[in-house]
C-alpha positions in Angstrom: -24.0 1.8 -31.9 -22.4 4.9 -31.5 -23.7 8.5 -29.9 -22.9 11.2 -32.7 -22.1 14.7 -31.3 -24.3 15.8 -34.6 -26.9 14.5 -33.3 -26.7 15.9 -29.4 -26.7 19.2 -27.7 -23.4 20.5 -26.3 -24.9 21.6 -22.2 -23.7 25.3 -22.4 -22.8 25.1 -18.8 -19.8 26.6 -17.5 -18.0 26.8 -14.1 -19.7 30.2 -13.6 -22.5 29.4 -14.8 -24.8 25.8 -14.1 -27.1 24.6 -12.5 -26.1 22.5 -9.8 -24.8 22.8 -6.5 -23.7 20.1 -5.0 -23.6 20.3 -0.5 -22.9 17.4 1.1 -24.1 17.9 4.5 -23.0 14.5 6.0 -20.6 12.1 5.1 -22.0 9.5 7.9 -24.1 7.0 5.8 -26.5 3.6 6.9 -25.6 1.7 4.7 -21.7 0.3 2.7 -22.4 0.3 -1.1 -20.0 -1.2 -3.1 -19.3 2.1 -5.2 -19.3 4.5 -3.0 -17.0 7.4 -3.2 -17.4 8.7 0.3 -15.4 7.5 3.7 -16.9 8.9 6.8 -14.4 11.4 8.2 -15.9 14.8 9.0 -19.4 13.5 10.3 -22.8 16.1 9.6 -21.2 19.7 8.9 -22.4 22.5 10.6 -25.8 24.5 10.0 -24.1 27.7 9.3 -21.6 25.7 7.3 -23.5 24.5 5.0 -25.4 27.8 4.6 -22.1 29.3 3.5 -21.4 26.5 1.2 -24.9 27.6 -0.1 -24.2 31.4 -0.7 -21.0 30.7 -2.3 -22.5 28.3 -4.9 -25.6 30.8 -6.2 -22.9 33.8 -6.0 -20.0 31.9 -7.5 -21.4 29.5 -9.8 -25.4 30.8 -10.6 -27.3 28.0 -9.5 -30.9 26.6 -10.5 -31.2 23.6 -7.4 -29.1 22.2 -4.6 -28.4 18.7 -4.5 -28.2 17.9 -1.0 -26.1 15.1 -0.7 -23.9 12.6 1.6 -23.4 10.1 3.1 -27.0 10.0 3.8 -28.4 13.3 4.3 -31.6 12.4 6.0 -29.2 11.4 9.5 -28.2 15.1 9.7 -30.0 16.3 12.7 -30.9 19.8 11.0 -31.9 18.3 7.8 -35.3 20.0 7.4 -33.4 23.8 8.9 -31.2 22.9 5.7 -33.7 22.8 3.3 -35.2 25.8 4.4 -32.5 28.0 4.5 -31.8 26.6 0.6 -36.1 27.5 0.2 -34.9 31.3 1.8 -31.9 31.7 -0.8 -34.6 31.1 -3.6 -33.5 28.1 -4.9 -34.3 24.9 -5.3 -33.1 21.7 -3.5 -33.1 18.3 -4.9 -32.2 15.4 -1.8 -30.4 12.5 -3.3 -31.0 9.6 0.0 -31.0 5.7 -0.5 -34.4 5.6 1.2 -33.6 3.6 4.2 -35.6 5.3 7.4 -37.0 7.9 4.7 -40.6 8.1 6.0 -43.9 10.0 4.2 -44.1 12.1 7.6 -40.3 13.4 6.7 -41.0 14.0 3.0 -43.7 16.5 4.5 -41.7 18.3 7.0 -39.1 18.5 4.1 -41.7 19.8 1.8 -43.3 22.1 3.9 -39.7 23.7 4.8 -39.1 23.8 1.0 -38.3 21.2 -0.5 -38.6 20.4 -4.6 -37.6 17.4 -5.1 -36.0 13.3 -4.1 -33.8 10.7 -6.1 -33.6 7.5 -4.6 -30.7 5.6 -5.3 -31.4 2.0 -5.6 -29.5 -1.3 -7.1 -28.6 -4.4 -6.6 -24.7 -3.6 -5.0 -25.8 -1.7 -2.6 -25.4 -4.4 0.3 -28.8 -3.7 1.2 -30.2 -6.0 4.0 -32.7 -8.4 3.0 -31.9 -7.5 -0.8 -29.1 -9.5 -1.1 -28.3 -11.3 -4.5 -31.2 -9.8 -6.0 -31.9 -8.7 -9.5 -32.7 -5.1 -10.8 -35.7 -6.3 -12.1 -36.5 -7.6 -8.4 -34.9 -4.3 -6.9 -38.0 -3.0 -8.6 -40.4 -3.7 -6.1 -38.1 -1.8 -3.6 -38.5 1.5 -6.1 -42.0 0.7 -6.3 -42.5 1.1 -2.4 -40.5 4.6 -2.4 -42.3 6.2 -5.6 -45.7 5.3 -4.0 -44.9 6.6 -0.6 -43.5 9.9 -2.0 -46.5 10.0 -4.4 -48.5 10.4 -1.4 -47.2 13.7 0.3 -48.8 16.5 -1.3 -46.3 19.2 -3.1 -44.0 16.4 -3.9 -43.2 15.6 -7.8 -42.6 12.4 -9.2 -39.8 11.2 -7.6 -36.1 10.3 -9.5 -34.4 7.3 -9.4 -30.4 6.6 -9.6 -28.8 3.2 -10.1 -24.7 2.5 -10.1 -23.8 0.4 -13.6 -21.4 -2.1 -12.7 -20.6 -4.8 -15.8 -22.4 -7.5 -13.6 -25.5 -5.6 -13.8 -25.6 -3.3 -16.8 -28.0 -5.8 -19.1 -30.9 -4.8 -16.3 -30.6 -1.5 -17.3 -34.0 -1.7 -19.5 -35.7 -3.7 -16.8 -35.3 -0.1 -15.1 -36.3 1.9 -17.4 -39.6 -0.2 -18.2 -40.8 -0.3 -14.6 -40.3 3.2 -15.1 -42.2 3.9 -18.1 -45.5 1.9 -16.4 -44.9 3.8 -12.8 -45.6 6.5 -15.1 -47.2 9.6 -12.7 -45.5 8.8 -9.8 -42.0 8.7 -11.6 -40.2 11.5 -13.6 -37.2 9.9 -14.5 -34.2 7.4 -14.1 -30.2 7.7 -14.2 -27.5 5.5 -14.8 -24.1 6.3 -13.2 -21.3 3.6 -14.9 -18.9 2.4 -11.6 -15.8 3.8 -11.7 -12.5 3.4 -9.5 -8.6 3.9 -8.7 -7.3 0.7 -11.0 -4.7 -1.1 -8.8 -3.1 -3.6 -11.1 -0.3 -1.4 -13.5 -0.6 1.9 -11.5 1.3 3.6 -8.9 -0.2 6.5 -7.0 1.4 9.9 -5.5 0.5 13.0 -3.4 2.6 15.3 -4.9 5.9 13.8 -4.5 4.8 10.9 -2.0 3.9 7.8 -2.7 0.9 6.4 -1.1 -1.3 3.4 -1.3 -5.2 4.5 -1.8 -5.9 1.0 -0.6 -5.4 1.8 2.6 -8.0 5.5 2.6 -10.3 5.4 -0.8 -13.5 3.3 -1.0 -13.2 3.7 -5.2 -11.3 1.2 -5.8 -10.7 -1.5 -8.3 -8.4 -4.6 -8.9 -8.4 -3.8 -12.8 -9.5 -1.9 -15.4 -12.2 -4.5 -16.8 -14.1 -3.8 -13.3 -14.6 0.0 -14.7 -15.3 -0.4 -18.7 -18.9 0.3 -18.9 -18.9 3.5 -20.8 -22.6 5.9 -20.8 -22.2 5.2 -24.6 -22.9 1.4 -23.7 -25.8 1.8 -21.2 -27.6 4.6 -24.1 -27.1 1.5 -26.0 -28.8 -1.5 -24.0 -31.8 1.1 -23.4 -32.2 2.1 -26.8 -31.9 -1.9 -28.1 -35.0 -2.2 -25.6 -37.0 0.7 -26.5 -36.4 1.8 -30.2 -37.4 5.0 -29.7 -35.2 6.2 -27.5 -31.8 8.6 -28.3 -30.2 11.1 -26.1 -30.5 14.7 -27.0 -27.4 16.3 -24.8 -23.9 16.0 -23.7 -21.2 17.0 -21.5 -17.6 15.8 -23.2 -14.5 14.4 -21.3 -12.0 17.2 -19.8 -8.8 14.9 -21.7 -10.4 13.0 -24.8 -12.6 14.6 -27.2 -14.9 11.6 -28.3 -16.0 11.3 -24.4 -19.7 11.3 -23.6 -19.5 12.1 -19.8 -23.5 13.0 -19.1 -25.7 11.8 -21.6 -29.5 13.0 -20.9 -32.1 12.2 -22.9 -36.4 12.2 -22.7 -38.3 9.2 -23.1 -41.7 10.2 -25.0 -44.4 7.9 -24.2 -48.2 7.5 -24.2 -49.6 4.6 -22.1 -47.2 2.0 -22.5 -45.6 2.8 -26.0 -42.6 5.0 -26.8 -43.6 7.0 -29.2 -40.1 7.9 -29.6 -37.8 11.1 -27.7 -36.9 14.2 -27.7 -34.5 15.7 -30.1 -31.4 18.6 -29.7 -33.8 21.2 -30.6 -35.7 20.7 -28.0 -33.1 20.7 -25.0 -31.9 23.9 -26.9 -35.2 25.6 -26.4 -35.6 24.5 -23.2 -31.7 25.4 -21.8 -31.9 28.8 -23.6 -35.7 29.9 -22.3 -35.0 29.0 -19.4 -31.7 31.2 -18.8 -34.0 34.0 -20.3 -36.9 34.1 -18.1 -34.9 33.3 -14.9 -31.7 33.7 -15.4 -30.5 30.0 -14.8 -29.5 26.8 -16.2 -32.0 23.8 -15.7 -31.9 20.2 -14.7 -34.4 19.2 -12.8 -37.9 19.3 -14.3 -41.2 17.5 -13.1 -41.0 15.2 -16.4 -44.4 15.3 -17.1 -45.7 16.5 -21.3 -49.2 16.9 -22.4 -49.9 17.0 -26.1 -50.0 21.4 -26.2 -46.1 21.2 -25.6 -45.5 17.9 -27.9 -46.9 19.9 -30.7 -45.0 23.5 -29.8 -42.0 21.6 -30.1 -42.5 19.9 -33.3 -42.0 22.9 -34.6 -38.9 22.8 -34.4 -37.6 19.1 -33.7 -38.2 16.4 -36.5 -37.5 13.9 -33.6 -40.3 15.3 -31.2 -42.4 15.6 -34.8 -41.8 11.8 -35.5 -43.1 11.0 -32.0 -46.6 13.8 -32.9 -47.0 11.8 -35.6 -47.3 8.2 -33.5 -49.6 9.6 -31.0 -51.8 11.2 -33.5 -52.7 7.3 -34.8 -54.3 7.1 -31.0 -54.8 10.9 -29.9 -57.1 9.9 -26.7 -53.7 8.9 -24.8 -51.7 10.7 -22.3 -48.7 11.5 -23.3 -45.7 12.0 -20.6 -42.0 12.5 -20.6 -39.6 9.8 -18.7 -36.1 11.6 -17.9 -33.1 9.4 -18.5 -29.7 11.0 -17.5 -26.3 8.7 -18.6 -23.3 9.6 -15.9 -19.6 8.6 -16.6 -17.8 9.0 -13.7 -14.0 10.0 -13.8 -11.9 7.6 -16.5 -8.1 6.5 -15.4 -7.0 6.4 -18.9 -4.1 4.8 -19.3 -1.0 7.0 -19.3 -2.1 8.1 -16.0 -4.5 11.1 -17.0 -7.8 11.1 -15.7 -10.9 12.1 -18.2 -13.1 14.1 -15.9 -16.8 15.8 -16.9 -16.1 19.1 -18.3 -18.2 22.2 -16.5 -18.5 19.3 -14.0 -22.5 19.9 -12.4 -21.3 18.6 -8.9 -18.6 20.6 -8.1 -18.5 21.5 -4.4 -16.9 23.4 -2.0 -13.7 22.1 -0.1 -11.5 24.5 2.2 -12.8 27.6 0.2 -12.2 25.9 -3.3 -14.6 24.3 -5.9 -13.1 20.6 -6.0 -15.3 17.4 -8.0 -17.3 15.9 -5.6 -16.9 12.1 -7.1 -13.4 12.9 -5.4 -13.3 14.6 -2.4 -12.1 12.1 -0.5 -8.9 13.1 -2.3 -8.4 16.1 -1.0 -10.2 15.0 2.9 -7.3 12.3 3.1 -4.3 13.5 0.5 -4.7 17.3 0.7 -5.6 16.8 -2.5 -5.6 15.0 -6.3 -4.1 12.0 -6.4 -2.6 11.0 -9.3 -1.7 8.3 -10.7 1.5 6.7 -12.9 1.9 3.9 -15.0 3.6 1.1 -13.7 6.9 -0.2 -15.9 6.8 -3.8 -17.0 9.2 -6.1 -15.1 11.7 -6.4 -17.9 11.6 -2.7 -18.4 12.3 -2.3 -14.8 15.2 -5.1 -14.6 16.5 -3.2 -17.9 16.9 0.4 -16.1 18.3 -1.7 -12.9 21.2 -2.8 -14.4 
């Protein structure tokens, strides 16, 4: 199955203009995930640091929401002073924490300073003690235990969750998303973020002019490109083989290939436990375009929760949202609510060397005065900047030129 850019909205979003900031305010981390991007280096950044990395993403870049990031942001000492000087800029923050040492008392000091939202990010590769060689659909209990804390501090929405997409685990996507659907309430949505790496095998790698061996610095890294082929086009597809219903609605392209689907997002409609189906391009239109009318930003995060008065405004003017009216209406005395799904591929080493980043990346960040991609930072901490990276010759074509 193939996603159709007919069928999707194109994200308007822009380098000047979206709704992410991305701050990492720690690099340390408690835990070793398999696909991190991250190397601890700096340790927490300062308070006044981060407040300038702050300023410079709502008056450089117009931002909705903060993600507050890491490492693990929850070790910074200052962690609830951060959130509330994002609460005094006016703007949202969203905390994205693996949830180890994430406690209910916390959530509340972080809400009452401000607060809007939490991801957790939770899979099977994470190393996680006691989890070990556990499934996703076992990894579920674990979600279960941080949705119902979080559920239980007042001022808190339902809670996100992120899982990395490796080929060992992408089939347990839609054992995800269906724990999802029934934690319905205490769950606004799910994302998928496909693994990706520096490919050793056939590549070389330079900083500028100098060779240098990532191997020894990077924690993305891969023996070959088979480690790195799940595409977001192949985790839309396992979900919507699961749940019929579903289709994403948006899209970010590639910065190098034109038929790249770099963030998918879609909404899951449901009532109880059926999908009555999802919504349609029309519908992220709407919502994208009011929203930059009324307050003057860019959206991402929303509370994912739909009662039937909204499901019938927008069938109006989506035939996908009218398809899923017309389900409900066989059973009307159902609540109906939204399940987010957002669809992240990470940077692609394509293979004359190019990389295929997200275009008007959402999670740019501030580096030594400049916006860099966060997803590789570590670049620029340890290289002083991109790396990039060169095809390797074949050894005849090598003993050819050596002669």
């Amino acid at each position: 199955m193939t996603v159709s850019s007919e069928s999707l909205y194109r994200f308007p979003w822009s380098s000047h203009d979206n709704p992410l900031g991305w701050v990492e305010v720690t690099d340390e981390c408690n835990f070793n995930c398999t696909g991190c991007y991250r190397r601890n280096v700096n340790g927490h950044k300062t308070l006044d640091a981060i407040r300038a990395e702050v300023r410079m993403l709502k008056r450089l870049r117009n931002v909705d929401s903060i993600s507050l990031a890491g490492g693990e942001p929850i070790l910074h000492p200052q962690i609830r002073e951060i959130v509330a000087a994002i609460a005094r800029e006016g703007l949202k923050s969203f905390m994205l924490s693996n949830g180890h040492g994430v406690t209910a008392d916390l959530l509340r000091d972080l809400v009452a300073a401000g607060l809007t939202g939490i991801g957790f990010h939770v899979d099977s590769m994470q190393n996680r003690p006691g989890w070990a060689g556990r499934s996703e659909r076992d990894m579920n209990e674990l979600r279960q235990q941080y949705a119902e804390m979080a559920h239980g501090v007042r001022g808190l929405p339902p809670v996100g969750f992120g899982m990395t997409v490796y080929p060992q685990n992408l089939t347990q996507v839609p054992d995800v998303v269906r724990w999802a659907i029934g934690a319905h309430g205490i769950v606004g949505g799910v994302s998928f973020i496909t693994y990706r790496a520096a490919v050793r095998k056939g590549f070389d790698y330079f900083a500028g002019s100098t060779p240098v061996d990532p191997w020894t610095g990077l924690g993305y890294l891969a023996e070959t490109a088979d480690e790195v082929s799940v595409r977001s086009t192949d985790v839309s597809d396992v979900i919507a083989e699961a749940f019929s219903g579903f289709a994403a609605c948006a899209f970010l392209g590639g910065t190098q290939t034109h038929e790249a689907r770099k963030w998918l997002d879609g909404l899951l409609l449901c009532a109880g436990k059926e999908v009555l189906g999802s919504l349609g391009s029309r519908s992220m239109e709407f919502m994208q375009v009011v929203h930059h009318l009324l307050f003057g930003t860019y959206v991402v995060y929303t509370r994912g929760r739909m009662s039937a008065g909204p499901l019938l405004l927008l069938s109006l003017v989506d035939p996908r949202v009218r398809s899923a009216l017309g389900r409900f209406l066989r059973n009307p005395f159902r609540r109906v609510f939204g399940l987010s799904i957002g669809i992240v591929q990470a940077p692609d080493l394509l293979p004359d060397g190019r990389v295929d980043m997200c275009e008007s990346c959402p999670d740019m960040t501030f580096f030594d005065g400049r916006l860099v991609n966060s997803c590789r930072l570590d670049e620029h901490r340890l290289y002083g900047g991109l790396l990039s990276a060169v095809p390797r010759m074949p050894a005849q074509v090598q003993a050819t030129f050596s002669r």
